[in-house]
C-alpha positions as CSV (number, residue, x, y, z in Angstrom):
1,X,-49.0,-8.0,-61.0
2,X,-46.1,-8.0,-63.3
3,X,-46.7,-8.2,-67.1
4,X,-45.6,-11.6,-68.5
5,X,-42.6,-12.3,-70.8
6,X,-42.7,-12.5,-74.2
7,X,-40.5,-13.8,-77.4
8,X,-39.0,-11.7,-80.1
9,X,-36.9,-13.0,-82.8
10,X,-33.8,-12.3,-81.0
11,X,-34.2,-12.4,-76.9
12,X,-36.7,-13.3,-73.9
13,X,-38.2,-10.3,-72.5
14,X,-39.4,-9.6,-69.2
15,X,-40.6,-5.8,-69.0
16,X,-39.4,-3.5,-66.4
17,X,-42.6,-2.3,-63.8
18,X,-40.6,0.9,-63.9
19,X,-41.4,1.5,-67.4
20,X,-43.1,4.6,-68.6
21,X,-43.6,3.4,-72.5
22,X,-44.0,-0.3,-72.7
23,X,-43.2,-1.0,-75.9
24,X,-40.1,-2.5,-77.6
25,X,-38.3,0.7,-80.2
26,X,-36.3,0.1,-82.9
27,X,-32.8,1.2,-81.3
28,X,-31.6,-1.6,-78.7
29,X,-28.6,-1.7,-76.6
30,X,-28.2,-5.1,-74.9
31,X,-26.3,-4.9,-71.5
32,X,-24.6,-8.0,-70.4
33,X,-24.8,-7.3,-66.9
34,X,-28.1,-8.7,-65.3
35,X,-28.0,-6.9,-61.7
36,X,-26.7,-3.6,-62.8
37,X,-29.0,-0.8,-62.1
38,X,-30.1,1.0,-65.0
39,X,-31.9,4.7,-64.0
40,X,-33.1,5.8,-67.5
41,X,-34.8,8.9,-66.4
42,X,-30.9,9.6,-64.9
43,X,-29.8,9.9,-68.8
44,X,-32.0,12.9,-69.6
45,X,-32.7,10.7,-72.6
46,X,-34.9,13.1,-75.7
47,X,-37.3,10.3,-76.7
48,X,-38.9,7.5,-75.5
49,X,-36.9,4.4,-73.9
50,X,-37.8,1.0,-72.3
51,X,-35.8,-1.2,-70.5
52,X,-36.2,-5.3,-70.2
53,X,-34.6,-8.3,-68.4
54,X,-33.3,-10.2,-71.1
55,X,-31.8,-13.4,-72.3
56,X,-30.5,-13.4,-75.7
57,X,-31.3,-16.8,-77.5
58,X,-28.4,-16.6,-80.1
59,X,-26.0,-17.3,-77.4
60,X,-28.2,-17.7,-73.9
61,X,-26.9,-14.7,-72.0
62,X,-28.6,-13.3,-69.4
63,X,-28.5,-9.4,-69.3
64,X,-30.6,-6.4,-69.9
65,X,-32.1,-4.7,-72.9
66,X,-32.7,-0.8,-73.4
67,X,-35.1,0.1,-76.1
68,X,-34.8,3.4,-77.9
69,X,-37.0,5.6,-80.2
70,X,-34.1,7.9,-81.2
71,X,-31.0,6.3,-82.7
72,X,-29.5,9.4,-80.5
73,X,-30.2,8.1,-77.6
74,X,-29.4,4.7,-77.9
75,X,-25.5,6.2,-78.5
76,X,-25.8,9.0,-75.8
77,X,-26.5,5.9,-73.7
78,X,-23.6,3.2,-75.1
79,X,-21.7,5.9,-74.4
80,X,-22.0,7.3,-70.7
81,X,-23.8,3.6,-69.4
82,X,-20.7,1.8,-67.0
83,X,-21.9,-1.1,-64.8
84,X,-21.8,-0.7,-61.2
């Protein structure tokens, strides 16, 4: 059974079953695109990384939301992510 969402101060999050660390890091990268398909193990990322289904509540978008434990990574991956 899938985990359940839950409320931060900023979005809605519904946790990925593909996710190795469950846990919400300090880096984020919010991607606007809903459906895209997002292969973290593909980024040969150093630390650790979760990805959600989010929606933002500032502005109610729907999108995705990639957690980071190195700041490194969360640039690495702004950097080389492009939306299918």
């Amino acid at each position: 059974m899938a985990e359940a969402a839950f409320t931060t101060a900023d979005y809605k999050l519904y946790p990925s079953p593909r996710n190795t660390h469950r846990e919400v890091f300090l880096h984020e990268v919010f991607v606007p695109h809903p459906y895209a398909l997002i292969d973290l193990p593909s980024f040969h990322l150093k630390g650790r990384s979760s990805l959600f289904a989010a929606y933002r509540l500032a502005d109610g978008k729907h999108g995705q939301l990639v957690t980071f434990e190195l700041p490194a990574d969360a640039s690495s991956f702004s950097a080389r992510f492009r939306p299918d």
